[in-house]
py3Dmol code that shows the C-alpha trace and the ligand (Angstrom):
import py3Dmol

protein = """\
ATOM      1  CA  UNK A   1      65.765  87.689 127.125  1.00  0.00           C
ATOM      2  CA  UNK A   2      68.408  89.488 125.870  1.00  0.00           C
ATOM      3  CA  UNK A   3      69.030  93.184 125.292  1.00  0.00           C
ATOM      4  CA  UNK A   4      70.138  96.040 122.965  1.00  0.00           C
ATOM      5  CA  UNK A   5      70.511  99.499 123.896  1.00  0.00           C
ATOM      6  CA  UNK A   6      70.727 102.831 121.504  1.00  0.00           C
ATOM      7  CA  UNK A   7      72.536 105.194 121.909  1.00  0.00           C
ATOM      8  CA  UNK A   8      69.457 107.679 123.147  1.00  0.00           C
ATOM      9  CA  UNK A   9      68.936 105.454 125.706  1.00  0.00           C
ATOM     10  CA  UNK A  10      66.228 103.080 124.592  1.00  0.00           C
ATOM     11  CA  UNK A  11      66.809  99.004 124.903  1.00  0.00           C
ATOM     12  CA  UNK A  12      64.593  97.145 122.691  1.00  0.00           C
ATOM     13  CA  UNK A  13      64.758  93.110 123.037  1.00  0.00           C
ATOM     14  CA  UNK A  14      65.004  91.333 119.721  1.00  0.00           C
ATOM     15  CA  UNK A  15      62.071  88.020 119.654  1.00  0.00           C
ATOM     16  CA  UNK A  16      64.373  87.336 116.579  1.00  0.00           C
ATOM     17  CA  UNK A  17      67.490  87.988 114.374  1.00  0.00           C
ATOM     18  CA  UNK A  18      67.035  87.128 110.948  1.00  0.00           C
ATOM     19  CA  UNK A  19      70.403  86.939 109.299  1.00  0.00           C
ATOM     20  CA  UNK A  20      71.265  87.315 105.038  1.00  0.00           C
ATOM     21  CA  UNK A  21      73.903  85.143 103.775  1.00  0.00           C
ATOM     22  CA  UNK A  22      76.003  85.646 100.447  1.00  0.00           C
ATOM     23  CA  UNK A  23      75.288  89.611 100.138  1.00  0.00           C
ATOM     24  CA  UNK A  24      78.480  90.509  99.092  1.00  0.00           C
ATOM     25  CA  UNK A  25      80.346  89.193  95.677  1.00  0.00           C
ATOM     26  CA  UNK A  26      84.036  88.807  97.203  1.00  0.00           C
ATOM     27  CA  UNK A  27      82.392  86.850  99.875  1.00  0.00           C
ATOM     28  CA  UNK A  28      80.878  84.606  97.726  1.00  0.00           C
ATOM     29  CA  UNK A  29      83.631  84.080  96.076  1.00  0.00           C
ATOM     30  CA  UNK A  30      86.093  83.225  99.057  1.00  0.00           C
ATOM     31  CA  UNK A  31      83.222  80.383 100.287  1.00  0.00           C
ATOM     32  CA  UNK A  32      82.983  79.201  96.669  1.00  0.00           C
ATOM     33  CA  UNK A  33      79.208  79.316  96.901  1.00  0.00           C
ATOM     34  CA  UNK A  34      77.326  80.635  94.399  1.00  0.00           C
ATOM     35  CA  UNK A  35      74.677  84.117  93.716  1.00  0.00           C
ATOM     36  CA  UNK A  36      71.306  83.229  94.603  1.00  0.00           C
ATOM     37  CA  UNK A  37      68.081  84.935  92.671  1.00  0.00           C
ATOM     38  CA  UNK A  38      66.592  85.868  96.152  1.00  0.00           C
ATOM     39  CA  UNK A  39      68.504  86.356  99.528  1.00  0.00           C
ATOM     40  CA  UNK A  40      69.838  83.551 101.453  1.00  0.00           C
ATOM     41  CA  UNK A  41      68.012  83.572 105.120  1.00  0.00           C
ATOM     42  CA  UNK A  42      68.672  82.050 108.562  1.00  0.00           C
ATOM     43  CA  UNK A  43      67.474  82.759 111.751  1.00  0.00           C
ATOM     44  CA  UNK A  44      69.722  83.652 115.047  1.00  0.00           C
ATOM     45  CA  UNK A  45      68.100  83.274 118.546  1.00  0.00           C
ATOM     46  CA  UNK A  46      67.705  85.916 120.751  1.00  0.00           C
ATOM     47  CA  UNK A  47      70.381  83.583 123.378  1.00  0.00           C
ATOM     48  CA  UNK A  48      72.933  84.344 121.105  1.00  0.00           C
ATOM     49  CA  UNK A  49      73.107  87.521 121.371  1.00  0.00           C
ATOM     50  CA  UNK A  50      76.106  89.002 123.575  1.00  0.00           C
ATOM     51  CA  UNK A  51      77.373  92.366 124.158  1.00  0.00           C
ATOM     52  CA  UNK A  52      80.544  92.968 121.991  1.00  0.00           C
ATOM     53  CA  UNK A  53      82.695  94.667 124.232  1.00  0.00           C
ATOM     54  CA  UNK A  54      82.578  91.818 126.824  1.00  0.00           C
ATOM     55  CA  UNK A  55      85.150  89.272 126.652  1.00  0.00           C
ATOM     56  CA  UNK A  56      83.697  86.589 124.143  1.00  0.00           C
ATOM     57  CA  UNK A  57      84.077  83.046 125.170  1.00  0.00           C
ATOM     58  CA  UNK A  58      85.000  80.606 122.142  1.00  0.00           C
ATOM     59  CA  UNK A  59      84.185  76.362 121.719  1.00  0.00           C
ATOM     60  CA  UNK A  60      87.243  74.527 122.012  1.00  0.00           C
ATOM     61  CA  UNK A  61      86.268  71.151 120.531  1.00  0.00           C
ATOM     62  CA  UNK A  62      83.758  72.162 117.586  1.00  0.00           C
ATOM     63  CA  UNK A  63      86.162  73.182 114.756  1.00  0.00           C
ATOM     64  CA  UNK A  64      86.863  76.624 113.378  1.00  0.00           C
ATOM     65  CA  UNK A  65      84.766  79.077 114.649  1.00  0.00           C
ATOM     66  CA  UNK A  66      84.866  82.235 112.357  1.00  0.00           C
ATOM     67  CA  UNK A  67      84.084  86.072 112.384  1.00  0.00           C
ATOM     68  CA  UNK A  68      81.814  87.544 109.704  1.00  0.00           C
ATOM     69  CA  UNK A  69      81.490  91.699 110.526  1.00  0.00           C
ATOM     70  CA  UNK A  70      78.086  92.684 109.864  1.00  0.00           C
ATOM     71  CA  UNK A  71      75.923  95.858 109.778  1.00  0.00           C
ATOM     72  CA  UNK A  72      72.908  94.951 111.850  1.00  0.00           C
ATOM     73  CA  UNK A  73      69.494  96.912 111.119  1.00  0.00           C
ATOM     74  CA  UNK A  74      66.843  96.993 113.897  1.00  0.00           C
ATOM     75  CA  UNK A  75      63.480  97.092 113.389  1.00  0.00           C
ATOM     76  CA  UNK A  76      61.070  99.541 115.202  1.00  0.00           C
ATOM     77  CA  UNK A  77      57.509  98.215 114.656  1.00  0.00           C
ATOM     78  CA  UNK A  78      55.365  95.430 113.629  1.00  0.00           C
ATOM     79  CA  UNK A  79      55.205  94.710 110.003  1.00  0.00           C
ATOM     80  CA  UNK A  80      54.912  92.222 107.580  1.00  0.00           C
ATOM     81  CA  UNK A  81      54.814  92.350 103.471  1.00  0.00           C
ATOM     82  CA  UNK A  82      56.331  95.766 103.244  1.00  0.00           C
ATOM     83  CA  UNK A  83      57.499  97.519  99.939  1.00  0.00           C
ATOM     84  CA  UNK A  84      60.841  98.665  99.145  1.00  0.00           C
ATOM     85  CA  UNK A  85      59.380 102.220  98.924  1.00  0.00           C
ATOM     86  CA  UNK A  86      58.204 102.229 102.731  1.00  0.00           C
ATOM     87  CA  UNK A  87      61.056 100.087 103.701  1.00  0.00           C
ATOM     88  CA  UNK A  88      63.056 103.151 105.914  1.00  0.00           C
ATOM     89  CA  UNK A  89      59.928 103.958 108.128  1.00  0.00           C
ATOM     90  CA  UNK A  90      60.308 100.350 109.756  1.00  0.00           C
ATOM     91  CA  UNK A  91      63.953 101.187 110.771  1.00  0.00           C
ATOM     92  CA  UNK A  92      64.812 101.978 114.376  1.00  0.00           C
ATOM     93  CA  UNK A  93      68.135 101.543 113.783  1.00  0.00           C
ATOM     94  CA  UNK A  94      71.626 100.504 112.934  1.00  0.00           C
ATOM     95  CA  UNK A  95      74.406  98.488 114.764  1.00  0.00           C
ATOM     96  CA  UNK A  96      77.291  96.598 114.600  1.00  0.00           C
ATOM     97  CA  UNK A  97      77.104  92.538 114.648  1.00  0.00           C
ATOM     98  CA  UNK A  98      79.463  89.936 114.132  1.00  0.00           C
ATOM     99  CA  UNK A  99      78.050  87.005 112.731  1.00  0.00           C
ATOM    100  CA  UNK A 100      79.966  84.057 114.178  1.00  0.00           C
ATOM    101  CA  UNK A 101      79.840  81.409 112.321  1.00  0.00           C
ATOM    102  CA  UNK A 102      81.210  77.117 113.399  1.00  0.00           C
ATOM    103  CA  UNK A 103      82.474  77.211 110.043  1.00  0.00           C
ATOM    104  CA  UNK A 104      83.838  73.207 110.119  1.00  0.00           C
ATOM    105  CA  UNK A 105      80.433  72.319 111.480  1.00  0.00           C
ATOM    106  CA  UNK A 106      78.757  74.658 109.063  1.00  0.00           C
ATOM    107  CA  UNK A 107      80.913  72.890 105.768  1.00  0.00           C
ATOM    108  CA  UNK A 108      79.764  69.409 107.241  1.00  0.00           C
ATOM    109  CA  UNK A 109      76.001  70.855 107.197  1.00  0.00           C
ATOM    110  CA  UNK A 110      76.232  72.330 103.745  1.00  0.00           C
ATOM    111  CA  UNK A 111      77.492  68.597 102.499  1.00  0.00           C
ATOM    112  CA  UNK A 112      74.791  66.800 104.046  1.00  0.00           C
ATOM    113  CA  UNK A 113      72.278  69.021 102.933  1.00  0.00           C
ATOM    114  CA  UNK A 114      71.040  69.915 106.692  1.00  0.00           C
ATOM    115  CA  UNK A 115      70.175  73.216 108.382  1.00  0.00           C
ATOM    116  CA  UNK A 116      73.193  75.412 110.140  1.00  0.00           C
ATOM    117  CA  UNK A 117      70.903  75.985 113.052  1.00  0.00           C
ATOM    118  CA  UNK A 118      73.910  75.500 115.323  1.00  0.00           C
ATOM    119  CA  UNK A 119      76.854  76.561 113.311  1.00  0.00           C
ATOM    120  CA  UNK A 120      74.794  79.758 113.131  1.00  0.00           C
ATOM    121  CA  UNK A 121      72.936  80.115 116.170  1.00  0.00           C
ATOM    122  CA  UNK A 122      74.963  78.655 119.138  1.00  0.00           C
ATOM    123  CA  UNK A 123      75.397  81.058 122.499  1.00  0.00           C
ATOM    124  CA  UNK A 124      77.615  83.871 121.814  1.00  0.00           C
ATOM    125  CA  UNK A 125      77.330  83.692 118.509  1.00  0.00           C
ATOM    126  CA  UNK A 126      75.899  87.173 118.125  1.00  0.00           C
ATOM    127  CA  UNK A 127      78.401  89.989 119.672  1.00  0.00           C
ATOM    128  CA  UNK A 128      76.535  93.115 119.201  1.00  0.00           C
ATOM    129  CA  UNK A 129      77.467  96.931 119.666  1.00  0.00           C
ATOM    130  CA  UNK A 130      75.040  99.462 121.045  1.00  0.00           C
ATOM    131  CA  UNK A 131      72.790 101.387 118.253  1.00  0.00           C
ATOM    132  CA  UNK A 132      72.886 104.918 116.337  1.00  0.00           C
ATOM    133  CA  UNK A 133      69.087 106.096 115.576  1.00  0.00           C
ATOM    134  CA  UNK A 134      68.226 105.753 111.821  1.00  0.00           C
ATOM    135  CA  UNK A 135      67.479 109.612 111.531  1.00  0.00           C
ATOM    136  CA  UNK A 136      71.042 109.981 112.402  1.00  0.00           C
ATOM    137  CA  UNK A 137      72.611 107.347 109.750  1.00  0.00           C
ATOM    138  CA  UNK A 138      70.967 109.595 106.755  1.00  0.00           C
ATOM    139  CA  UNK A 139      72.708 106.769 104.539  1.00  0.00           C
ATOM    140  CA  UNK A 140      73.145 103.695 105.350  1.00  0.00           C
ATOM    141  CA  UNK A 141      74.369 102.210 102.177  1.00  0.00           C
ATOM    142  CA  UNK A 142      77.942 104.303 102.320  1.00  0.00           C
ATOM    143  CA  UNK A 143      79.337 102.734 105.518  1.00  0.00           C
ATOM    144  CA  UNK A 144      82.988 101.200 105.374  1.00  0.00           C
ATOM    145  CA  UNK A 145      83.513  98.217 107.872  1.00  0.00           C
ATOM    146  CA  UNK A 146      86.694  96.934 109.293  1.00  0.00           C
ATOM    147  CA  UNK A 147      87.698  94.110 111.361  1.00  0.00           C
ATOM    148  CA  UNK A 148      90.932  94.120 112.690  1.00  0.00           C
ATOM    149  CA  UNK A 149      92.479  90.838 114.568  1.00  0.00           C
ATOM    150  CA  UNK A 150      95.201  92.032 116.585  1.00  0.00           C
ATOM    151  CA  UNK A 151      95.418  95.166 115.024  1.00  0.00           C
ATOM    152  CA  UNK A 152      95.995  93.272 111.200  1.00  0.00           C
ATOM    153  CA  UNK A 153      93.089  94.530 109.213  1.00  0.00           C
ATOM    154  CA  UNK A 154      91.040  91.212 108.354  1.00  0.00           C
ATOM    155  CA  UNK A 155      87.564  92.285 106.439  1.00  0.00           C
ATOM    156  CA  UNK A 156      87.434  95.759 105.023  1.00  0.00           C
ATOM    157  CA  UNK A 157      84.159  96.825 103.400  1.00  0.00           C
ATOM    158  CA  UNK A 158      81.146  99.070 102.056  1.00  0.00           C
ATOM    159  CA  UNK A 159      77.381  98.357 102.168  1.00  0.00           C
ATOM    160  CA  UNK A 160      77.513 100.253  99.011  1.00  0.00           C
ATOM    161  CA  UNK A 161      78.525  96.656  97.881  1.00  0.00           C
ATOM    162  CA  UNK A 162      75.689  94.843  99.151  1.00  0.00           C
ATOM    163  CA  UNK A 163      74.195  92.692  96.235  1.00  0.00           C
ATOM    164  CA  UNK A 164      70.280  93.121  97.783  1.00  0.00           C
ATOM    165  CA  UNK A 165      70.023  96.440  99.711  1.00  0.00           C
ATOM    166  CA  UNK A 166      68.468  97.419 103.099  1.00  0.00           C
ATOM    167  CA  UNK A 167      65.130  97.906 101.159  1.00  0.00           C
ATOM    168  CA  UNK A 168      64.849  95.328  98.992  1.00  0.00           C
ATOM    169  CA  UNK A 169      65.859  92.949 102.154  1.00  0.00           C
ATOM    170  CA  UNK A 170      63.461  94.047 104.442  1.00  0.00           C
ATOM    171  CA  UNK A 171      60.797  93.469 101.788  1.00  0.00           C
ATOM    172  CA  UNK A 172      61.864  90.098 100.988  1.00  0.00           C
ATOM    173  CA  UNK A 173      61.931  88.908 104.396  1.00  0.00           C
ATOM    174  CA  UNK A 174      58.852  90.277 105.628  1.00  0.00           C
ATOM    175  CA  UNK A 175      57.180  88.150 102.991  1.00  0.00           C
ATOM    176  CA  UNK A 176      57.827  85.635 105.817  1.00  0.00           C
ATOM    177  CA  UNK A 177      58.642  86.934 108.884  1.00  0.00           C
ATOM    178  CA  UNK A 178      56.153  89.212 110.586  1.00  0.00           C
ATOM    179  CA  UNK A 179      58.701  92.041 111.737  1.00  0.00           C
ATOM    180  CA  UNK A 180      57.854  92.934 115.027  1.00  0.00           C
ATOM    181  CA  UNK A 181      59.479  95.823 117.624  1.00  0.00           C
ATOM    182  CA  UNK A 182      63.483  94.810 118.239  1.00  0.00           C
ATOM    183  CA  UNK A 183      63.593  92.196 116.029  1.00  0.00           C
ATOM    184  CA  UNK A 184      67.291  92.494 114.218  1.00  0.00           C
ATOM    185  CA  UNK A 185      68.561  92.048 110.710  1.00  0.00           C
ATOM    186  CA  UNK A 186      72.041  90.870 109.832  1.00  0.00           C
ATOM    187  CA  UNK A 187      72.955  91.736 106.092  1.00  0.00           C
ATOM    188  CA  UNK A 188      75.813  90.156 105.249  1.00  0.00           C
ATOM    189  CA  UNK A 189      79.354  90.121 105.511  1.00  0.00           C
ATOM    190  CA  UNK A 190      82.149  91.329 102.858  1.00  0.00           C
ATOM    191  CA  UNK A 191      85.466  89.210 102.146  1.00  0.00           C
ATOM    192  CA  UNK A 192      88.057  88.458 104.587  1.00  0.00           C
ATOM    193  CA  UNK A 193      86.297  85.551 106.748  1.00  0.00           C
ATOM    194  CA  UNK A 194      88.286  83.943 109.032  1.00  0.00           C
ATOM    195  CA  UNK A 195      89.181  81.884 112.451  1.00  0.00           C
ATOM    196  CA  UNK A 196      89.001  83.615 115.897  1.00  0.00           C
ATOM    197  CA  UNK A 197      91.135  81.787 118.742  1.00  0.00           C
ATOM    198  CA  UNK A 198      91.689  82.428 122.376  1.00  0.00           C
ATOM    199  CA  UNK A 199      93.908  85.268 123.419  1.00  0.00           C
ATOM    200  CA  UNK A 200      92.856  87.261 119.459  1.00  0.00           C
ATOM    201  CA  UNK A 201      91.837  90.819 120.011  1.00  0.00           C
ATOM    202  CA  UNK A 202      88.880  91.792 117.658  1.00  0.00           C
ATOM    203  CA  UNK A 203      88.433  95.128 116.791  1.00  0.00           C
ATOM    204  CA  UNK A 204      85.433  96.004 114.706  1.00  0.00           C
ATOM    205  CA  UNK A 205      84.156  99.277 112.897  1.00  0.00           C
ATOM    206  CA  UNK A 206      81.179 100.670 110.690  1.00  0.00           C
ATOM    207  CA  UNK A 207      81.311 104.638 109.840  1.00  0.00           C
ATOM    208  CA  UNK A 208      78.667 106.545 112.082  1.00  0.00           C
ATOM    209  CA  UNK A 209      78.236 103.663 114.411  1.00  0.00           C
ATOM    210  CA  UNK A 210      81.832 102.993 116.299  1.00  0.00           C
ATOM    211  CA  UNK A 211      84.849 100.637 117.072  1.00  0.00           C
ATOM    212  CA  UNK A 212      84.332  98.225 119.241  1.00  0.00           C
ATOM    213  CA  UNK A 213      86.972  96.078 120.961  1.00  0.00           C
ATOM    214  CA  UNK A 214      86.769  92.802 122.279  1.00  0.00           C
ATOM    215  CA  UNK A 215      88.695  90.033 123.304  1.00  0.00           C
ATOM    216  CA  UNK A 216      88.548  86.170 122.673  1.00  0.00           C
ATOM    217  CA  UNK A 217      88.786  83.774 125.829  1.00  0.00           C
TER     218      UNK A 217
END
"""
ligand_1 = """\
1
MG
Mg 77.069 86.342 107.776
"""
view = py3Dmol.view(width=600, height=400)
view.addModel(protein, "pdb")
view.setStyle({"model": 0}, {"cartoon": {"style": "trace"}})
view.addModel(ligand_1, "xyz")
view.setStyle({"model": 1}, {"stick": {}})
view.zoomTo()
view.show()
């Protein structure tokens, strides 16, 4: 199984990453989707999960395969059904993810009506930073994010814009996912989505967590 460190030290291994989709408006927009009354869940596996500042191998015969910059919340302990209220105590921590997405394959899924199991959650398709402890993210609804692909800025951000905040997610989804210790959320990505090819430097950045670089190969 795969891995995540903090930055005190501790590795926790995510049994699952559950990932929110349409959080942000201009996103929504750009994909011509539409707001949903609840959030919009699917599931990563733990297999694609890959450390962000190793190179980061891309398909070459499935389409477009795009990045979607994400701020990635880490659980701490088992839970299930939690309130908004408690929501922070369940928080280990906070980290960077990219949410790579086969974006052709995804389209094609969205058409038909079927599941984006693998234009979602195909190897790889979870680069992930190391993570900050929650005490020291005090806020975690006031963090810009910027991608950069070779060094033009792509996806610039604030989780102030989030249309369901950290609480209100973590309650939702623990309706139906029993959180347990490691297990990741994904919530969301702003505007800017777009293709990744071989040879494209990613850089990637959330305030009070870091800047990552990576490369495509
Ligand atoms: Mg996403």
């Amino acid at each position: 199984m795969n891995t995540i460190s903090f930055s005190d030290g501790s590795i926790k291994t995510p049994g699952k990453i559950i990932c929110v989709g349409r959080n942000y408006a201009k996103h929504i927009e750009e994909m011509q989707s539409e707001r949903t009354s609840d959030p919009v869940l699917f599931l990563k596996p733990n297999s694609a999960l890959h450390p962000i500042d190793k190179p980061l191998p891309l398909f070459r015969d499935v389409g477009a395969i795009h990045h979607e910059i994400e701020l990635a919340v880490c659980i701490g302990k088992t839970a299930s059904n939690i309130t908004e209220a408690d929501a922070a105590e369940y928080i280990a921590g906070y980290g960077l993810a990219l949410d790579l997405t086969l974006r052709d394959m995804q389209a094609k899924a969205k058409q038909g009506g079927l599941p984006w199991a693998v234009a979602k959650g195909f190897d790889h398709a979870c680069p992930i930073s190391p993570f900050v402890p929650a005490a020291q993210i005090p806020d975690p609804q006031q963090l810009n994010l910027v991608l950069k692909i070779n060094g033009e800025e792509r996806q610039h951000g604030t989780t102030a814009h989030m249309l369901f905040q950290i609480p209100k997610l973590l309650a939702y989804a623990s309706r139906f996912f029993t959180f347990e210790d490691g297990d990741l959320l994904l919530t969301g990505t702003p505007a800017g989505v777009g293709p990744l090819i071989p040879g494209d430097n990613i850089e990637a950045h959330i305030d009070q967590i870091g800047t990552f670089t990576t490369q495509c190969i």
